[in-house]
C-alpha positions as CSV (number, residue, x, y, z in Angstrom):
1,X,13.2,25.3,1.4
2,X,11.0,25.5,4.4
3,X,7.8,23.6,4.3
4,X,4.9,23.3,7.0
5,X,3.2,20.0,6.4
6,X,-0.3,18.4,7.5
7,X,-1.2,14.7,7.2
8,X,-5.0,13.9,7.9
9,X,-5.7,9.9,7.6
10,X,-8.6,8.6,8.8
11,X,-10.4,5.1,9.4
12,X,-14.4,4.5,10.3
13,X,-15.3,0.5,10.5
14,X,-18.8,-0.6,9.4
15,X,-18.9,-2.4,13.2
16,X,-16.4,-1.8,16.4
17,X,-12.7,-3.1,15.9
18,X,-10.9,-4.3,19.3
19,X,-7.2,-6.1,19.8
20,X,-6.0,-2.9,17.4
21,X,-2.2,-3.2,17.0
22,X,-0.7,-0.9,14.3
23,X,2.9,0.6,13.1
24,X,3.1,4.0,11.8
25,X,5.6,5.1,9.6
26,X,3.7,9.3,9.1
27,X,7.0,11.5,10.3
28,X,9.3,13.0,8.1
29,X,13.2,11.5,8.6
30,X,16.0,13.7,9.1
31,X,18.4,13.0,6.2
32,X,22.0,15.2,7.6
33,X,23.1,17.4,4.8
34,X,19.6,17.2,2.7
35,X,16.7,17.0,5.5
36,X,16.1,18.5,8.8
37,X,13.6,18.2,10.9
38,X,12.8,21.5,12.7
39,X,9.6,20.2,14.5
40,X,6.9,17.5,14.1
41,X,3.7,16.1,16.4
42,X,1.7,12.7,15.8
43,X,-2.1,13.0,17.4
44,X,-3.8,9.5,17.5
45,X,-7.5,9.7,18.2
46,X,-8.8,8.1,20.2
47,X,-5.5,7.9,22.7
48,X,-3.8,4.6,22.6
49,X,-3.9,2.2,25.3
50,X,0.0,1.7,24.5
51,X,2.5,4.0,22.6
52,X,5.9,3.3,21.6
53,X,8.8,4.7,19.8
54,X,11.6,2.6,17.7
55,X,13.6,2.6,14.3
56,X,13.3,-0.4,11.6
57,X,16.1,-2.0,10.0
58,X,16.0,0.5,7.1
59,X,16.4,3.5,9.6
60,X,13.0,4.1,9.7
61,X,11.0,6.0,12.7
62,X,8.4,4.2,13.4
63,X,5.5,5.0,16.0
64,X,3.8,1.7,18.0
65,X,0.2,2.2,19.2
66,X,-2.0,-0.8,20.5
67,X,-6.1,-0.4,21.9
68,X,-7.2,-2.9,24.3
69,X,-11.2,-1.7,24.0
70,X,-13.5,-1.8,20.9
71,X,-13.3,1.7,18.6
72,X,-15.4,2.6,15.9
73,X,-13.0,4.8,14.0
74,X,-9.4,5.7,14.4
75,X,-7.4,9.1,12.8
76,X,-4.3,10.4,12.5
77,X,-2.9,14.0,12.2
78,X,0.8,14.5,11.8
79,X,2.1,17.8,11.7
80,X,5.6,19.2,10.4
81,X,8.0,22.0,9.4
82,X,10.7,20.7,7.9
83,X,13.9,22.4,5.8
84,X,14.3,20.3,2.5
85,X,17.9,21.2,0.9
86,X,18.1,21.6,-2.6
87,X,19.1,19.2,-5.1
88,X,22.6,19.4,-6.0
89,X,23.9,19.1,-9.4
90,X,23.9,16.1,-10.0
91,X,27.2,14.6,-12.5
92,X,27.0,11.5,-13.9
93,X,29.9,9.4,-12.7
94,X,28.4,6.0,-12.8
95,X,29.4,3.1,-14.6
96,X,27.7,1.4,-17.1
97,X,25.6,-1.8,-16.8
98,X,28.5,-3.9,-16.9
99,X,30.8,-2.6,-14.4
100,X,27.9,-1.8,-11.8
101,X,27.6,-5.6,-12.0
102,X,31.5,-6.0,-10.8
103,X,30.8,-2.8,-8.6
104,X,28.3,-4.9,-6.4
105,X,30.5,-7.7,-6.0
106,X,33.1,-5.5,-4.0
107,X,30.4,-4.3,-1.4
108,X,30.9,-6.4,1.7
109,X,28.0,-4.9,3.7
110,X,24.4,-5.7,4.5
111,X,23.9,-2.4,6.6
112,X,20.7,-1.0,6.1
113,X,22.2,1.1,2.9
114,X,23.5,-2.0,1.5
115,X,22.4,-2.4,-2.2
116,X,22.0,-6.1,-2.0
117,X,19.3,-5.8,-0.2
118,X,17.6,-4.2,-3.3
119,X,18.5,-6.4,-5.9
120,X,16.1,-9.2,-5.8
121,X,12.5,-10.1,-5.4
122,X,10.6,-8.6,-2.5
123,X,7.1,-8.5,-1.3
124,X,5.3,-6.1,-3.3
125,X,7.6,-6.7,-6.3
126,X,8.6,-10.1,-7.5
127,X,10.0,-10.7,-10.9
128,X,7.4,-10.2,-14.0
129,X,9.3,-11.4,-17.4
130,X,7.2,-8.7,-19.5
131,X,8.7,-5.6,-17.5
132,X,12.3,-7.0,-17.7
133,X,11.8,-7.6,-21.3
134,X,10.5,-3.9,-21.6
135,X,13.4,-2.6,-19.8
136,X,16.2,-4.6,-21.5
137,X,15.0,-3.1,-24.7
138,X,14.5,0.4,-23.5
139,X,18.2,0.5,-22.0
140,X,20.2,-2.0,-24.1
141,X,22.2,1.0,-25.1
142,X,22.4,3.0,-22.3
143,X,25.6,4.6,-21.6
144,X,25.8,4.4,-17.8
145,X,23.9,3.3,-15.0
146,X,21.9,6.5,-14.3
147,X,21.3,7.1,-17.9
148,X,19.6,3.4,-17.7
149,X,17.6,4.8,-14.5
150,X,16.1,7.9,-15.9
151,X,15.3,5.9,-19.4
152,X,13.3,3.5,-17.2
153,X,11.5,6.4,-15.0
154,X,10.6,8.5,-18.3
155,X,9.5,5.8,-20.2
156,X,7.3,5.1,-17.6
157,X,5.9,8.7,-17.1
158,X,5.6,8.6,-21.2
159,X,3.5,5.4,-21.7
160,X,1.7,5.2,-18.3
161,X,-1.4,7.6,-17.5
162,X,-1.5,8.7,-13.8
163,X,-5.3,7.1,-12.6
164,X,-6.2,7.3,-8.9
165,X,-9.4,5.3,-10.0
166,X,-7.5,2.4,-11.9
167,X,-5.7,0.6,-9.2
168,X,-6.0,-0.1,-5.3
169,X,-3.4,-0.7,-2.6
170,X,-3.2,-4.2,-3.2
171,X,-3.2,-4.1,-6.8
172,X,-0.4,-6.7,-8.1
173,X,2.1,-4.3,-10.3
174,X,1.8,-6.3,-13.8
175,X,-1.9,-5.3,-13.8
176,X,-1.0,-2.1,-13.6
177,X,2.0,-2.2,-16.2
178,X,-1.1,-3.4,-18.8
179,X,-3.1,-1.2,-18.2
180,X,-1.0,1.5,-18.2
181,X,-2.7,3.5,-15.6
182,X,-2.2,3.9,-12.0
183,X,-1.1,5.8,-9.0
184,X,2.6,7.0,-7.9
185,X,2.5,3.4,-6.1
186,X,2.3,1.7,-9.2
187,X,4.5,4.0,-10.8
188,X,7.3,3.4,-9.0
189,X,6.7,-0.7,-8.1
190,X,6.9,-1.1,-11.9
191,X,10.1,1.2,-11.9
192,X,11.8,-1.1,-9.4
193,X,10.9,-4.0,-10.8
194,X,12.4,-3.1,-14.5
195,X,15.2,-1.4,-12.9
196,X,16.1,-4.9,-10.5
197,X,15.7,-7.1,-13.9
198,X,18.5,-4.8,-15.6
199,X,20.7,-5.6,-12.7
200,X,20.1,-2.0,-10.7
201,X,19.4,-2.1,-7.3
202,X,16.4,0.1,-6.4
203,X,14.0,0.8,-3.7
204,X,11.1,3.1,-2.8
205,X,11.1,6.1,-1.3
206,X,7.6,7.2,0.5
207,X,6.8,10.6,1.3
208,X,5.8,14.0,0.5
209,X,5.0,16.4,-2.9
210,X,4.9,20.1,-2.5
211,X,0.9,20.9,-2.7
212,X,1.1,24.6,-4.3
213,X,4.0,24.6,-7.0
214,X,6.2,27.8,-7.3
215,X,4.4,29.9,-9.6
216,X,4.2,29.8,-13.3
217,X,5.0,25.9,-12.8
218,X,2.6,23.1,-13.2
219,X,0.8,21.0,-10.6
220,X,2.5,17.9,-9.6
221,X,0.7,14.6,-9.9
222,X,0.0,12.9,-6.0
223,X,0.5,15.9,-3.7
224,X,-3.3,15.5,-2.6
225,X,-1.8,12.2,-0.5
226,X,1.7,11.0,0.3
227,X,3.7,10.3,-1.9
228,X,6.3,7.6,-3.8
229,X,9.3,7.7,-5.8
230,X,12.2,5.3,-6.9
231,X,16.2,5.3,-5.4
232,X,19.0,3.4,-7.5
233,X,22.0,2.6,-6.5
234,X,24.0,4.3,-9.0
235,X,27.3,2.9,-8.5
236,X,30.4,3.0,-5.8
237,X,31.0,6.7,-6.4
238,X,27.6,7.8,-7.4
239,X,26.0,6.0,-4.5
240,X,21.7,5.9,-4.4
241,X,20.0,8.5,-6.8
242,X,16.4,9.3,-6.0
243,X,13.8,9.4,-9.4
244,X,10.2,10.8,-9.3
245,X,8.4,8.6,-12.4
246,X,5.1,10.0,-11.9
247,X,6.6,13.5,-12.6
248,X,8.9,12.7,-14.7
249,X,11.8,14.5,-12.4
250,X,14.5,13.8,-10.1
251,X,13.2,13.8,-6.8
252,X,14.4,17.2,-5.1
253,X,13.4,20.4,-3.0
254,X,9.6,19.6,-3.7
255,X,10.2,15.9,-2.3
256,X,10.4,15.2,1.6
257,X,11.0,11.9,2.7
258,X,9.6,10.2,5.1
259,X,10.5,6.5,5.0
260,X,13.0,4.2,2.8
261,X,12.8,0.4,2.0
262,X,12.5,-2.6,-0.6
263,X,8.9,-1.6,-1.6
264,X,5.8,-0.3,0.2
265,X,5.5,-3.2,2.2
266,X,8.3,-1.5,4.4
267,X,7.0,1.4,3.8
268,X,3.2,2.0,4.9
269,X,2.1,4.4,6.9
270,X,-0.2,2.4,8.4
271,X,0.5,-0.9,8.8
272,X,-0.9,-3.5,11.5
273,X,-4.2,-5.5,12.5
274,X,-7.0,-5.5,14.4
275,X,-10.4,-7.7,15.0
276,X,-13.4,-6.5,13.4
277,X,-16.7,-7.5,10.7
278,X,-17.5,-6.1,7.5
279,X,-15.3,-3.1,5.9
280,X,-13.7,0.2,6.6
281,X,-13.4,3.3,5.0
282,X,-10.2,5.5,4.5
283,X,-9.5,8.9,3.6
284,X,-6.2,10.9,3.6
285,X,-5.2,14.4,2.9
286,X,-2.0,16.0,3.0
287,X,-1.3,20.0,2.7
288,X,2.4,21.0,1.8
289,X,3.0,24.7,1.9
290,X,6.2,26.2,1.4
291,X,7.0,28.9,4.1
292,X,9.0,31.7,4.4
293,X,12.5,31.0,6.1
């Protein structure tokens, strides 16, 4: 599927912000064999004093931009067309619990792909005991691995309620498990965080939803920003499978990615710092349209 995409975030600060130093992560990858990358152009207003170009550990593009003078607000449009492969049938051939345990004891790589470097605690998502209680009952008779993974992810579309009111960037995922409301953010922390306590290594997946569904289907919840999902590693043979909890769906042709890592602390679009007083305001839109090939 062909998509044109359009990514409109902006920033105005209640007094002028100087020493501005930020890391974008707004471009969508090119996955070889699922994602390619036909075109795509950043626009940073106003112009950056500096502007650099490099790739994370996690293979992640990533767009440098520094201001040496005082600004009062900063935006940012990226624009897109990208060709999204569909999602193959997918056969389960992935062990159970057990064996995935003796599974990750043969890999003998910390590559960026690695799963060890999914398994444990990580900024945004450290242990909570109530989740991995929750998720030990929900899969304590799972058959295999990605059975274990989509329990977990429709569980969570089941009991949560999708909120863009109940949480904020920063809210710690156990609030958000209690309540049971939140964004695809919380969504898929939470997911991570059961699916790491069951001994399944899983990350997150930031990106984009298809804005106008095919017709006669529903509207997807989060395609009025970007979006998040979950990826489990699913085994030697199965490798990483890729979940959508907030739609209850398997993260497909609707689903472009942009960036991959532990949780979205390697993940934000905009991440840096700068020198300013009082607060800011935010606002982002996003417009995915499919095209005609």
């Amino acid at each position: 599927m062909l998509y044109d995409i359009t990514l409109k975030i902006e920033y105005a600060y209640d007094s002028l912000a100087d020493a501005g130093r930020h890391i974008l992560r707004l471009t969508p990858a090119t996955l070889p064999g699922r994602q390619r990358v036909i075109a795509s152009t950043l626009d940073v207003t106003p112009a950056p004093t500096e502007q650099g170009f490099s790739f994370d550990f996690f293979d992640n593009r990533c767009i440098s931009i520094s201001y040496d003078e005082a600004v009062e607000e900063t935006a940012f449009l990226m624009q897109a067309r990208v060709d999204r492969a569909a999602l193959e049938p997918l056969f389960d051939v992935s062990p159970d619990l057990r064996r995935l345990a003796k599974e990750l004891d043969t890999v003998n790589s910390v590559a960026s792909e690695a799963p060890h470097h999914f398994r444990g605690r990580s900024p945004r998502v450290p242990p909570v005991a109530e989740i991995g209680a929750w998720a030990r009952g929900l899969t304590a008779d799972s058959r295999s691995t990605l059975d274990a993974v989509t329990t977990v992810c429709k569980a969570l579309h089941r009991e949560m309620d999708f909120d863009p009111e109940a949480t904020a960037v920063d809210t710690p995922l156990e609030e958000a498990f209690r309540a049971r409301h939140g964004v695809c953010q919380d969504f898929t922390h939470i997911a991570i965080c059961a699916l790491r306590s069951i001994g399944v290594p899983a990350g997150y997946v930031s990106g984009f939803l298809r804005t106008i569904p095919p017709k006669g289907s529903a509207r997807l919840e989060g395609a009025d920003a970007m979006h998040a999902w979950v990826r489990a590693w699913c085994g030697l043979e199965m490798g990483w499978v890729e979940f959508d909890p907030t739609n209850n769906m398997m993260a497909g042709e609707d689903h472009v990615v942009v960036a991959v890592g532990r949780d979205y602390f390697d993940v934000a679009p905009v991440k840096g710092a700068l020198r300013t007083a009082g607060s800011q305001e935010t606002s982002q839109s996003v417009d995915m349209v499919a095209v005609p090939a």
